[in-house]
C-alpha positions, 0 to 999 in steps of 0.5 A, spaced: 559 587 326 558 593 324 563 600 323 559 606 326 559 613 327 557 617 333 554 622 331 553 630 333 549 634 328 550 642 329 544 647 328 544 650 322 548 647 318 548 649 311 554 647 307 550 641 304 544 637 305 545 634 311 539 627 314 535 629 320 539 623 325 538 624 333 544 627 336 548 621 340 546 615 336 550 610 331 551 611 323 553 605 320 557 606 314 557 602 308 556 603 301 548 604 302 547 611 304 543 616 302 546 621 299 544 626 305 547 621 310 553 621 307 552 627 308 552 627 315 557 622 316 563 627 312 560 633 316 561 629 322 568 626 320 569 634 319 567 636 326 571 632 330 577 635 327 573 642 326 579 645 330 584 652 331 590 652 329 594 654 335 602 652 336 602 645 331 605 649 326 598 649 321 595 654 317 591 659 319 584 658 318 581 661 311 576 666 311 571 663 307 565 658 310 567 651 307 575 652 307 574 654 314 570 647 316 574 644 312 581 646 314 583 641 321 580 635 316 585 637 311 591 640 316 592 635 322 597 629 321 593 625 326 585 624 324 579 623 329 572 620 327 568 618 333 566 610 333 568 604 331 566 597 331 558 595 333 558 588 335 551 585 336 549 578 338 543 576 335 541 570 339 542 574 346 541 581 343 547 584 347 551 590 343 558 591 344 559 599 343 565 603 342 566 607 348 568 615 350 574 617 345 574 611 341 576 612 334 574 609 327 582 611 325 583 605 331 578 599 327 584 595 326 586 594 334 581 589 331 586 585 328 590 584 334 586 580 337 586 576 332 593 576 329 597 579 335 597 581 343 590 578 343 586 583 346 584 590 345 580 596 349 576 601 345 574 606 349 571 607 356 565 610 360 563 604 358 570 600 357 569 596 350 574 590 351 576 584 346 581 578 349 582 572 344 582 566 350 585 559 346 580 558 340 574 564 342 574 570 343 570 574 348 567 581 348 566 585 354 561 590 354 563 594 360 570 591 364 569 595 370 562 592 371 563 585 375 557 582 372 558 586 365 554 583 358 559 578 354 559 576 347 563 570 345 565 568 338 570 564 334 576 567 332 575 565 325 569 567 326 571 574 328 576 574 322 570 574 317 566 579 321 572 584 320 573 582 312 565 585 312 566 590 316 572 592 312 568 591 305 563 596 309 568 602 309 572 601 303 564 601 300 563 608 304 569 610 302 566 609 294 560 612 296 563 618 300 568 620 293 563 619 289 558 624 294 563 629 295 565 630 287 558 633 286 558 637 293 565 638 293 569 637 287 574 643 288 576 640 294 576 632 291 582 629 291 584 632 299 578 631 302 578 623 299 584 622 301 583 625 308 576 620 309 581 614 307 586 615 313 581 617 317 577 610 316 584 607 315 583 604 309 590 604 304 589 611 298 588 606 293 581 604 295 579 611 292 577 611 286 578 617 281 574 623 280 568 622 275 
């Protein structure tokens, strides 16, 4: 299990170094990065909230570049960052990927399989669903295939893929601070803060600027 971000890279990006990753595919997030990946993944965490103010009550735009693309990720109550969780069977090589609209903010739905409702949906086209089923857990790739793909674990088993999928992201978020106090250090602290929510992890598990 792995917490991924679809990405989507604009032409001519130039606000900081970026890594060449084909548009449409999956960046796991952990605490291995190269800087120009973690620059990426924040540019792509941006993106997906690179949205005008209009009647929600935020500020205008500034007028500057970076304040500008900076601004829905630091203005918008509810944060959005496309992926989620990538499971993969390593005997059978089925991948269960996040569908359409599916957000990384939304990884802990995860936990209800396991401790709560016992099922989950992560997107569609396809659509992603978990069901906890006694002792076992089953991950269909795609619910509205009949003859969808399926991967079946433990539910202690998937309560450990969860705590190392975590430990990613909180390693990420580390990663992501320490990035963003050399390219951005003016906007530091909001922007830290702003990645913690948007990968659900709790303002404590970013670290202080260097």
């Amino acid at each position: 299990m792995q917490p991924v971000l679809e990405i989507s890279t604009p032409e001519g990006f130039a606000l900081w170094p970026v890594a060449e990753i084909e548009p449409f595919t999956y960046l796991p997030l952990s605490g291995e990065l190269t800087p120009a990946e973690v620059g990426t993944a924040v540019m792509r965490i941006v993106g997906c909230n690179d949205i005008d103010p209009e009647h929600d009550g935020r500020p205008p735009r500034p007028v500057d570049p970076l304040g500008s693309f900076l601004h829905g990720l630091l203005t918008f109550d509810n944060l959005y960052a496309a992926g989620g969780m990538r499971v993969t069977d390593s005997s059978s090589g089925i991948t269960f990927l996040p569908g359409c609209c599916n957000g990384m903010e939304d990884w802990r739905d995860w936990r209800e399989v396991v401790d709560g409702s016992g099922r989950a949906s992560f997107g569609h086209d396809p659509d992603p669903f978990a069901e906890r089923l006694g002792d076992t857990v089953r991950l269909t790739v795609d619910a509205e295939q009949g003859d969808s793909p399926v991967i079946e674990l433990s539910v202690t088993e998937l309560r450990h893929l969860l705590d190392g999928a975590e430990r990613d992201l909180t390693d990420f978020l580390a990663l992501a601070a320490e990035w963003a106090s050399q390219y951005l250090p003016d906007h530091y602290a909001p922007v830290t803060a702003a990645l913690a929510r948007v990968l659900a992890l709790p303002a404590s598990a970013v670290p202080p600027k260097p």
